[in-house]
N, C-alpha and C positions, 0 to 999 in steps of 0.2 A: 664400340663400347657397349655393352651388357648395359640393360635395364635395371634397375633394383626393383627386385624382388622382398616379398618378407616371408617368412615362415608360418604355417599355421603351426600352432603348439599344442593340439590334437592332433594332427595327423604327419604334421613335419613334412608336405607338400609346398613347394614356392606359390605367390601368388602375387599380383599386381596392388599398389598402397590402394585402389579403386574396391578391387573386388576382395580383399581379404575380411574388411567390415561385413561382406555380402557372408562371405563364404564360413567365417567359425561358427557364426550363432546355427546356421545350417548343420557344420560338421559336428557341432557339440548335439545336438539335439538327433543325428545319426549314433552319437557316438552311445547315448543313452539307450538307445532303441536296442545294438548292438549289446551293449553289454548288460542289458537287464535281461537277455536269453541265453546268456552262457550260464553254465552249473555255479552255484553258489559261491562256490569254494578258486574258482579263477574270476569274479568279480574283482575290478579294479575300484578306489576310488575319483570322485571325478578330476579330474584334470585342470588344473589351476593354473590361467596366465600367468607366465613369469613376470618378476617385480623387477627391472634393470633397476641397479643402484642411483638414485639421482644425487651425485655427489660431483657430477662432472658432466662434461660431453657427451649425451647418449645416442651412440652412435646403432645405425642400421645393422652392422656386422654383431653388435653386441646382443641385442633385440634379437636378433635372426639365430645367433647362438643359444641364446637361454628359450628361446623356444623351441626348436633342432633338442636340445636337453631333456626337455620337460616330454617333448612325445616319442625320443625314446625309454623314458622312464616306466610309457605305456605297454614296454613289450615284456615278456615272460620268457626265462630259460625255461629248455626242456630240461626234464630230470635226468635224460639218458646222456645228451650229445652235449648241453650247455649252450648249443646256439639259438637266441631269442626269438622270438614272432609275436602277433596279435594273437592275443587271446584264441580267438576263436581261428586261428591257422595252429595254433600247438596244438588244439584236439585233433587234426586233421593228420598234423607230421609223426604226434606222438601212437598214430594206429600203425606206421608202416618206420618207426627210427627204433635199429636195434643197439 
């Protein structure tokens, strides 16, 4: 049987219910560093834990989805091809995608 995992909702990497407390306030303050050196104009806003509804049973898979959601919200199409990346990987794919 598989461990449960959670999602981070920055980066949408799995992690242990131990180290995920460790690992966002990290990944969010990466995330900022990151994206205050991309050109103006592919600045993201920052990235807002998902709210799971609390009207019921809130369950790991549910949590682990709505954050899975929320950091792919952080990617951007290319104008050429449509398929998404980070920020600062479109500047890289959009030099050599015809």
């Amino acid at each position: 049987r598989r461990p449960c995992f959670m999602v981070c909702y920055i980066c949408g990497r799995e992690f242990g219910s131990q180290s995920i407390s460790i690992h966002e306030p990290q990944c969010l303050e990466k995330w900022h560093i990151e994206n205050n050196q991309l050109p103006r104009h592919l600045r993201r806003p920052e990235p807002r834990k998902p709210e799971v509804p609390a009207g019921g049973v809130c369950t790991l898979t549910a949590e682990n989805g709505a954050a899975y959601h929320s950091a792919q919200a952080q990617l951007l199409p290319c104008r050429n091809c449509g398929q998404t990346f980070l920020p600062d990987h479109l500047i890289v794919h959009q030099k050599c995608c015809r």
